[in-house]
VEXNUKOL-858022 format. One record per atom (N, C-alpha, C): atom name; residue number from 1; x, y, z. Coordinates in nm, 4 decimals. Layout:
REM VEXNUKOL-858022
<site CA, pos NUM, c1 X, c2 Y, c3 Z>
...
REM end
This chain:
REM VEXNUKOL-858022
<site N, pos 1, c1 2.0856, c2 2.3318, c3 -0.0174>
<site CA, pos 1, c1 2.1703, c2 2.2777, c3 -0.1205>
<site C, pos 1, c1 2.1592, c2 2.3682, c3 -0.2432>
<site N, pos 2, c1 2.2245, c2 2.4120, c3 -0.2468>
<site CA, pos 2, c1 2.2818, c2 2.5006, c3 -0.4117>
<site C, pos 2, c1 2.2307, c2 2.3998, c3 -0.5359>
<site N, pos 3, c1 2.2368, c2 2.4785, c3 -0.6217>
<site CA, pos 3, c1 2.2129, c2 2.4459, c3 -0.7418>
<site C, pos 3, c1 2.3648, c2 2.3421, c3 -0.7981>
<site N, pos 4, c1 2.4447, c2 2.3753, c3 -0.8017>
<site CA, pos 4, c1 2.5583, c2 2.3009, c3 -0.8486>
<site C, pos 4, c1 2.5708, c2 2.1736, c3 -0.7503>
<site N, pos 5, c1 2.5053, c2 2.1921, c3 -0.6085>
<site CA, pos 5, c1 2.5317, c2 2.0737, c3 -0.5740>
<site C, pos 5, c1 2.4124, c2 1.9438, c3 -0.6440>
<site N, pos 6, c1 2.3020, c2 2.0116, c3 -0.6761>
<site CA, pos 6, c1 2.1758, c2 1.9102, c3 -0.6973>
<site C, pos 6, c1 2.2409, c2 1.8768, c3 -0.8651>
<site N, pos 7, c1 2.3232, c2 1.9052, c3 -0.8918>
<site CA, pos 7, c1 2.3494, c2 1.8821, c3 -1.0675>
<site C, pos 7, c1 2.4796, c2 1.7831, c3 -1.0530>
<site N, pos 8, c1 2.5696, c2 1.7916, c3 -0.9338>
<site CA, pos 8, c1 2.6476, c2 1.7117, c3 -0.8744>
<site C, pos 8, c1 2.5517, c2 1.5704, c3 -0.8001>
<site N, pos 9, c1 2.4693, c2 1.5935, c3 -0.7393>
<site CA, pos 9, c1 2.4033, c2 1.5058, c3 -0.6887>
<site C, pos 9, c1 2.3184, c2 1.4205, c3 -0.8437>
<site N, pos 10, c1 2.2763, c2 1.4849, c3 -0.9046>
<site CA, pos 10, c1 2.1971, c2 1.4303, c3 -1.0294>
<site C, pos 10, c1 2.3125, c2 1.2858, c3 -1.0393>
<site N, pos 11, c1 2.4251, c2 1.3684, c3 -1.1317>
<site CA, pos 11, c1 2.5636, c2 1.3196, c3 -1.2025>
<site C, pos 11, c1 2.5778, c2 1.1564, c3 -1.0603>
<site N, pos 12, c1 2.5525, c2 1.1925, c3 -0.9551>
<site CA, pos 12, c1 2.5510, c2 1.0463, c3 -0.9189>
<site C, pos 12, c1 2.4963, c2 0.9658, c3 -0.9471>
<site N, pos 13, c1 2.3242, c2 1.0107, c3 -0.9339>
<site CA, pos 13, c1 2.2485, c2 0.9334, c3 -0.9145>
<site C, pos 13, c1 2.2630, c2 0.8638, c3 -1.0515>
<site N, pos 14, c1 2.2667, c2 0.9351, c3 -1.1537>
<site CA, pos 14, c1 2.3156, c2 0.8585, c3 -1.3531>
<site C, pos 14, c1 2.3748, c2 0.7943, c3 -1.3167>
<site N, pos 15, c1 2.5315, c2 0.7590, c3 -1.2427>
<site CA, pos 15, c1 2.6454, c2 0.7177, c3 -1.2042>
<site C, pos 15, c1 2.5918, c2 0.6024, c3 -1.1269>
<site N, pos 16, c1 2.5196, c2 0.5496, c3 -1.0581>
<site CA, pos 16, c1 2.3842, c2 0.4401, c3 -0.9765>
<site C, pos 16, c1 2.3494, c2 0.4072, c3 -1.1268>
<site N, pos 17, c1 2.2538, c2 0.4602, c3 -1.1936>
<site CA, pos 17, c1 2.1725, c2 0.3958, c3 -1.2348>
<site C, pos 17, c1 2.2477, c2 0.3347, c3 -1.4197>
<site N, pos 18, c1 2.3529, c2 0.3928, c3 -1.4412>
<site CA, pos 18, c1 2.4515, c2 0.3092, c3 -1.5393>
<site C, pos 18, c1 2.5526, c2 0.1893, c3 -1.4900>
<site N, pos 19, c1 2.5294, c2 0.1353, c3 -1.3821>
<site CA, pos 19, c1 2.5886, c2 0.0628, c3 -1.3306>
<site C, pos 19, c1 2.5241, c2 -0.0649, c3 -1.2775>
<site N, pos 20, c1 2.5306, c2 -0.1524, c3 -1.3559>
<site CA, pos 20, c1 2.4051, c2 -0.2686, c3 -1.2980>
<site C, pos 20, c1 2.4152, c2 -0.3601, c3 -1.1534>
<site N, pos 21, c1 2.5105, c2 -0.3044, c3 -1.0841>
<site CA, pos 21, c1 2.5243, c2 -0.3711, c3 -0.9778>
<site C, pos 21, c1 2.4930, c2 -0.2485, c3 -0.8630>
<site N, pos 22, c1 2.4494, c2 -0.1601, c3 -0.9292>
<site CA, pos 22, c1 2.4248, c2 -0.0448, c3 -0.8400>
<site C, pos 22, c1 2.2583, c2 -0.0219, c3 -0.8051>
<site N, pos 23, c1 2.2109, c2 -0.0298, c3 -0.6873>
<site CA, pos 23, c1 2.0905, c2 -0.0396, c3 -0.6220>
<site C, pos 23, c1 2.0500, c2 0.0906, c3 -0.6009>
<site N, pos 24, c1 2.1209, c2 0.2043, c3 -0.5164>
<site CA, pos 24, c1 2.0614, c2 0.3299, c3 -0.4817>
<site C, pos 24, c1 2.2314, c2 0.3802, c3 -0.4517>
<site N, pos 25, c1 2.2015, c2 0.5112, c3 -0.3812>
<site CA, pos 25, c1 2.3351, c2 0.5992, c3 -0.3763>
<site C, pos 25, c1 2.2825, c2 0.6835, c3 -0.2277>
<site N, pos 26, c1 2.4236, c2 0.7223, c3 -0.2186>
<site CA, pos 26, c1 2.3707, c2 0.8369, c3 -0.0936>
<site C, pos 26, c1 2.4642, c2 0.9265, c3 -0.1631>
<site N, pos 27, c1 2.4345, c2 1.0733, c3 -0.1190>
<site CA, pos 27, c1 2.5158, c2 1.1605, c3 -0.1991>
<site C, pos 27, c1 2.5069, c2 1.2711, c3 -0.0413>
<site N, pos 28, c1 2.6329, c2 1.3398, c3 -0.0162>
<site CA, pos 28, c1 2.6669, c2 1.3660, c3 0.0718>
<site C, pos 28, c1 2.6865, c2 1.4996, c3 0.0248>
<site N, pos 29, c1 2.6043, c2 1.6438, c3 0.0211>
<site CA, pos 29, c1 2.5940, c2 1.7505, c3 -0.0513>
<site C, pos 29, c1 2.6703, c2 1.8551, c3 0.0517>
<site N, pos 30, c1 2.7577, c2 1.8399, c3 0.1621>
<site CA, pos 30, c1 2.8608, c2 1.8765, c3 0.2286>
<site C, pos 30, c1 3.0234, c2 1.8677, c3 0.1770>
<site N, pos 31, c1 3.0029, c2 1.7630, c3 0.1269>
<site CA, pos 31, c1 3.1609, c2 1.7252, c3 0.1037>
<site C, pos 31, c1 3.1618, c2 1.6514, c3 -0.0219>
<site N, pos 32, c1 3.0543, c2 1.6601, c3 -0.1169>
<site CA, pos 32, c1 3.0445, c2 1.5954, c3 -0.2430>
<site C, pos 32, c1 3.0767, c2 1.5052, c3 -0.2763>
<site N, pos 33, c1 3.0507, c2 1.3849, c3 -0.1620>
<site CA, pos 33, c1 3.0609, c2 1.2590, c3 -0.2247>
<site C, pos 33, c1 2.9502, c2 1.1642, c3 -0.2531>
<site N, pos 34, c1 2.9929, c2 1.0722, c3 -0.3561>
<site CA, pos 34, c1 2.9198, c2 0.9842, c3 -0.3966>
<site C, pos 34, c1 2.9391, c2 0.8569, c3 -0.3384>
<site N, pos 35, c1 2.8220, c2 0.7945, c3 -0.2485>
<site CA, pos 35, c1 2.8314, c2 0.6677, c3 -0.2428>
<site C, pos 35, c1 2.7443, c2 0.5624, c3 -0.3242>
<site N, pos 36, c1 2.7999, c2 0.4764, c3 -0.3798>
<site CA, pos 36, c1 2.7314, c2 0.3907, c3 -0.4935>
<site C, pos 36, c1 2.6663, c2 0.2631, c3 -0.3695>
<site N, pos 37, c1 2.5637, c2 0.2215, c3 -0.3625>
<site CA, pos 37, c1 2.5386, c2 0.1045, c3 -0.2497>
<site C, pos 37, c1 2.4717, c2 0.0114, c3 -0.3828>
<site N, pos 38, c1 2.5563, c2 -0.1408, c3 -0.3682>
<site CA, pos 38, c1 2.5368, c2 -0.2475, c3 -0.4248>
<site C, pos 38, c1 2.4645, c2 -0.3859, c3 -0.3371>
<site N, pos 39, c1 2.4619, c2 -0.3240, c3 -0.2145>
<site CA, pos 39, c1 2.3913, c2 -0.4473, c3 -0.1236>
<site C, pos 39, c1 2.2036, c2 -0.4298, c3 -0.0864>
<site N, pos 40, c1 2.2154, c2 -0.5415, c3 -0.0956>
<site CA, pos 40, c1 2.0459, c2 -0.5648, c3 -0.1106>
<site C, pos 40, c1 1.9869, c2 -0.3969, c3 0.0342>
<site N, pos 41, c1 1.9120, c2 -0.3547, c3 0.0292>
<site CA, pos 41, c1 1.8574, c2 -0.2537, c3 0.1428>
<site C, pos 41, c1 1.7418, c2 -0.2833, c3 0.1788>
<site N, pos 42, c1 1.7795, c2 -0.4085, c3 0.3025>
<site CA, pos 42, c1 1.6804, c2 -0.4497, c3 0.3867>
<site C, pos 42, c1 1.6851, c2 -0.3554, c3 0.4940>
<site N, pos 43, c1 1.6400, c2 -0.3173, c3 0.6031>
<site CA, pos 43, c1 1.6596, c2 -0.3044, c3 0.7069>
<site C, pos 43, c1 1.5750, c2 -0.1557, c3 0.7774>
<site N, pos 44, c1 1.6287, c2 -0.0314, c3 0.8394>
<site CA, pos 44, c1 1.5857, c2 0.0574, c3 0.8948>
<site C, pos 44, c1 1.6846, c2 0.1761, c3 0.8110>
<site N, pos 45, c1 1.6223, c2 0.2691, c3 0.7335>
<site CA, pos 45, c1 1.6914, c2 0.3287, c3 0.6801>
<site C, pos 45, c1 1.7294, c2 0.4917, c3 0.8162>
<site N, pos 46, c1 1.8488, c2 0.5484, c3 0.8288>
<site CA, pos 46, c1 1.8461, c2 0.6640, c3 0.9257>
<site C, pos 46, c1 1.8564, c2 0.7631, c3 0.8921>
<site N, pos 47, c1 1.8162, c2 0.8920, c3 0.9441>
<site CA, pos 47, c1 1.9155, c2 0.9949, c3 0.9095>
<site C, pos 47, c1 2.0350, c2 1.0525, c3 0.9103>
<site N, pos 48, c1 2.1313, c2 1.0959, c3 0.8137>
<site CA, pos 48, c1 2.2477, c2 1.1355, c3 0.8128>
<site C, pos 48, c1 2.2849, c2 1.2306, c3 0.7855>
<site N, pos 49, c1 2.3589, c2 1.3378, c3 0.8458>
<site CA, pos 49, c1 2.3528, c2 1.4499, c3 0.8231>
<site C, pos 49, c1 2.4217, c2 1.5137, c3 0.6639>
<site N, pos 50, c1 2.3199, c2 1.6235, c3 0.5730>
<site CA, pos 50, c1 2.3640, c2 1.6137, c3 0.4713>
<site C, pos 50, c1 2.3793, c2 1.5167, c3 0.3517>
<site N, pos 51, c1 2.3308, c2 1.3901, c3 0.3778>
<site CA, pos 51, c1 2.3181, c2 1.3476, c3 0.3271>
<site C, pos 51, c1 2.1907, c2 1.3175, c3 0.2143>
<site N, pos 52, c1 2.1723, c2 1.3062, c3 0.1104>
<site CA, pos 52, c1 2.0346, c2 1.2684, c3 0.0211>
<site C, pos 52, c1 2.0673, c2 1.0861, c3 0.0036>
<site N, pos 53, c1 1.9422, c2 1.0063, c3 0.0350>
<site CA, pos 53, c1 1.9277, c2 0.8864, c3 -0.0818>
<site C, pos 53, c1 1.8408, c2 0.9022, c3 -0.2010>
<site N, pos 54, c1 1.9210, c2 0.7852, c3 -0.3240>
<site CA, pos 54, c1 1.8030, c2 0.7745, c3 -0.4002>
<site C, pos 54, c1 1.8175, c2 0.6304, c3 -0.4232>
<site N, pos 55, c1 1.6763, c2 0.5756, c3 -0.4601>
<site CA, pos 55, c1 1.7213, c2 0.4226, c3 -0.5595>
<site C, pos 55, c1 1.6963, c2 0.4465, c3 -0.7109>
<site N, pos 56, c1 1.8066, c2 0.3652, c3 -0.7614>
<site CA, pos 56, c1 1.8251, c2 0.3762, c3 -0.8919>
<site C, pos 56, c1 1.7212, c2 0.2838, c3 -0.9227>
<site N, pos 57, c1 1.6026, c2 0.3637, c3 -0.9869>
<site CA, pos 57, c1 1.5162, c2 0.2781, c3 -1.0904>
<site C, pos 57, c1 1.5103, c2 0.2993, c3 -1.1875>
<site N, pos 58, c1 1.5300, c2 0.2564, c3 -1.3388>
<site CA, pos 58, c1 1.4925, c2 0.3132, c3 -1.4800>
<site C, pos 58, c1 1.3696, c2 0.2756, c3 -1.5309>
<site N, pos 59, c1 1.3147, c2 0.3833, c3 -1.4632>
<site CA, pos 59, c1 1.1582, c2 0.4704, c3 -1.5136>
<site C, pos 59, c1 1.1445, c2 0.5576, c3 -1.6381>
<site N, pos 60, c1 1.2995, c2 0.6167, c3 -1.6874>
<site CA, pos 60, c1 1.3266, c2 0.7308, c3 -1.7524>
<site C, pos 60, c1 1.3051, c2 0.8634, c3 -1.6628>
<site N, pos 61, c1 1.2525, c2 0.8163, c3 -1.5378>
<site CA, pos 61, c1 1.2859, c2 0.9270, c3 -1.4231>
<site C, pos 61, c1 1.3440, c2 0.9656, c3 -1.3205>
<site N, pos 62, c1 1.3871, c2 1.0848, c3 -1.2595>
<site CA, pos 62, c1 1.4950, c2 1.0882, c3 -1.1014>
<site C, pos 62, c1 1.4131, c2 1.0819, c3 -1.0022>
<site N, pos 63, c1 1.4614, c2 0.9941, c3 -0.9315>
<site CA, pos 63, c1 1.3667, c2 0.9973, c3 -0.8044>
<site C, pos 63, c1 1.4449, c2 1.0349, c3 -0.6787>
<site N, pos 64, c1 1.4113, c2 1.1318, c3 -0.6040>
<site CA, pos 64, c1 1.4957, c2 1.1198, c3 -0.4886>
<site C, pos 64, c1 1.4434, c2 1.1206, c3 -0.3649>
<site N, pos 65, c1 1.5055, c2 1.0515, c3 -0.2571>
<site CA, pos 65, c1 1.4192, c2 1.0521, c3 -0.1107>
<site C, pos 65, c1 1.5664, c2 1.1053, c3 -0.0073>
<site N, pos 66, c1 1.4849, c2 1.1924, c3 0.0622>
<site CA, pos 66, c1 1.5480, c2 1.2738, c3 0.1754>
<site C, pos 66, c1 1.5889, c2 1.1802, c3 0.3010>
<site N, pos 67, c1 1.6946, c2 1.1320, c3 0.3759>
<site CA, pos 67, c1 1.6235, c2 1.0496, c3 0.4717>
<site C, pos 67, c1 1.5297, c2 1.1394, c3 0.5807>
<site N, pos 68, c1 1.4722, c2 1.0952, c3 0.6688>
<site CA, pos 68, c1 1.4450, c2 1.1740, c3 0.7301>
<site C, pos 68, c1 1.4002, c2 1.1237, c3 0.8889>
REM end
């Protein structure tokens, strides 16, 4: 992942975490999209190709998890 994409990927994760109904994001660093996820994340998380998650927590920090 390039540099412009992780500054694109950032710009989501802000985009999650200014949004109070927003839980975590997946950001898709292939085709630059943003998915905002608002539903509770119970379950088995998978891998997807190209894809990054993060959960939006305000720590004052970015956190991000790879699936893997």
């Amino acid at each position: 992942m390039n540099n412009n994409n992780r500054l694109m990927m950032r710009g989501c994760a802000l985009e999650c975490r200014s949004d109070t109904s927003c839980l975590a994001f997946e950001w898709n660093h292939e085709d630059s999209i943003c998915y905002l996820k608002a539903r509770s994340l119970t379950g088995e998380m998978h891998r997807k190709e190209n894809t990054v998650a993060g959960f939006c927590i305000d720590d004052g920090g970015f956190n991000e998890f790879y699936f893997a």
